[in-house]
N, C-alpha and C positions, 0 to 999 in steps of 0.2 A: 130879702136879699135873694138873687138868682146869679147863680155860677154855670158854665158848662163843663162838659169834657168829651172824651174822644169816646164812639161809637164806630158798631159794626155788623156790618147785618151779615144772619147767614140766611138762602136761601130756603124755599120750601110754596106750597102750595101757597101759605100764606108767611110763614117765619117766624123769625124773631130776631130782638138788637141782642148785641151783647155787647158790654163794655164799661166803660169806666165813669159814672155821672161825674165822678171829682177824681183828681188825680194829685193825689198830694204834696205840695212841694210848689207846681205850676203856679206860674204867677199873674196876675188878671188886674187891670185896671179898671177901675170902677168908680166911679164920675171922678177919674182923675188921682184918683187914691192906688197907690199898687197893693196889691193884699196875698195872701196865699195861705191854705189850710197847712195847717203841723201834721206831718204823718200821726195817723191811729185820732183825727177831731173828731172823726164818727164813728166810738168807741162799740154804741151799741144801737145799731140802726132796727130800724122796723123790719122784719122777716121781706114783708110785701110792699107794697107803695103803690097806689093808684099814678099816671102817667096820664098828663093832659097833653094836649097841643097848645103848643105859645104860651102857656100859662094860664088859658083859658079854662078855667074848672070844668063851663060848660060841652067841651069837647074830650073827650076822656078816650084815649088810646087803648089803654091797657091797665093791668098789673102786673106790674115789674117785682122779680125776685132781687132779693139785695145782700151782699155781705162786701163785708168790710174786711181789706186785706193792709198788710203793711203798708203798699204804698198807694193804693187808691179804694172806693169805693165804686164796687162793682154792679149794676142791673143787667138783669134778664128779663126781654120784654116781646110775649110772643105779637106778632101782629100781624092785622088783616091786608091783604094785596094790594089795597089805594096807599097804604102807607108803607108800605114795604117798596112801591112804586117812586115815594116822595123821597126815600131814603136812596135807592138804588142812583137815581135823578140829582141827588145833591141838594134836592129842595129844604131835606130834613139833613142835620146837620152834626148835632149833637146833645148831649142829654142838658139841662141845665136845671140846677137845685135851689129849693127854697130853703133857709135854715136860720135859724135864731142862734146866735154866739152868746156860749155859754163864760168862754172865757176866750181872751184874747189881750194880744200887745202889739206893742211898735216897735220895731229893731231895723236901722238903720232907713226912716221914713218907710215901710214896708211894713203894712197890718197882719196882722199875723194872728188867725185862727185857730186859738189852740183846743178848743173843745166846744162842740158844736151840735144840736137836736137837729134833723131833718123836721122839714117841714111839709114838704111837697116837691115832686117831679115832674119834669115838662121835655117832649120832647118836643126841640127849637130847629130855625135855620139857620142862627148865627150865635157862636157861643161866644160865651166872655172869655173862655180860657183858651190860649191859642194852640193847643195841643187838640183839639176838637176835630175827628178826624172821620169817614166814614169806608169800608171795606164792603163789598160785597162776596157772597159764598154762595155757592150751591150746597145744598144739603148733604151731609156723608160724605164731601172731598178736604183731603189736608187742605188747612190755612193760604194763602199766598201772602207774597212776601206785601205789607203793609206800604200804604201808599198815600201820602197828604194832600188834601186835596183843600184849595184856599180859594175862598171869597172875597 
């Protein structure tokens, strides 16, 4: 399975994303099925995570830091200039995740992931989840105000 969510690059020589691989609650249709994670399904994620492009193993981005917060699950992912390029550009999109359901239901036709392993991270051009968002920064200046940008 592969989900996305909303990213955000901050500036730098080379950088890094920060933001949200899954955002919980958000709801994503997947070959026609609506589904969404239960806040706290990736109770205990992996410290790190290896970060491909497209899902391609063979092209590996980075290693993303990860913690899991109330309402989503968070990476930090520093990266090199061609990708910080693809990001800034809109080419790259947002984060999108591999996971195996551990547990899960249906409540009102809407799948519902109530506990869930990481499997794997990819960063994509097009995500499943419609909150998928991308910001650019410069390094060392306050945030600006957030801004969506659609495919």
């Amino acid at each position: 399975m592969e989900r996305s969510g909303p990213i955000e690059f901050r500036g730098g020589p080379d950088g890094r994303i920060e933001g949200a691989a899954l955002v919980y609650g958000d709801v994503a249709s997947v070959d026609g099925q609506p589904e969404r994670f239960a806040p706290g399904a990736f109770q205990d994620p992996p410290e790190e995570m290896p970060v491909n492009l497209q899902h391609d193993a063979d092209i590996l981005v980075g290693t993303a830091t990860l913690a899991a917060t109330p309402t989503e699950l968070r990476a930090t992912l520093p990266v090199r200039a061609g990708f910080r390029d693809l990001v800034k550009r809109g080419a790259l999109s947002g984060f999108s995740i591999e996971f195996r359901a551990i547990q899960e239901s249906v409540a009102d036709g809407v799948r519902i992931i109530e506990r869930a392993a990481l499997l794997g991270l990819a960063l994509v051009d097009t995500g499943a989840y419609p909150q998928s968002r991308v910001e650019a920064r410069k390094a060392g200046k306050p945030p600006r105000k957030r801004r969506q940008v659609h495919f």
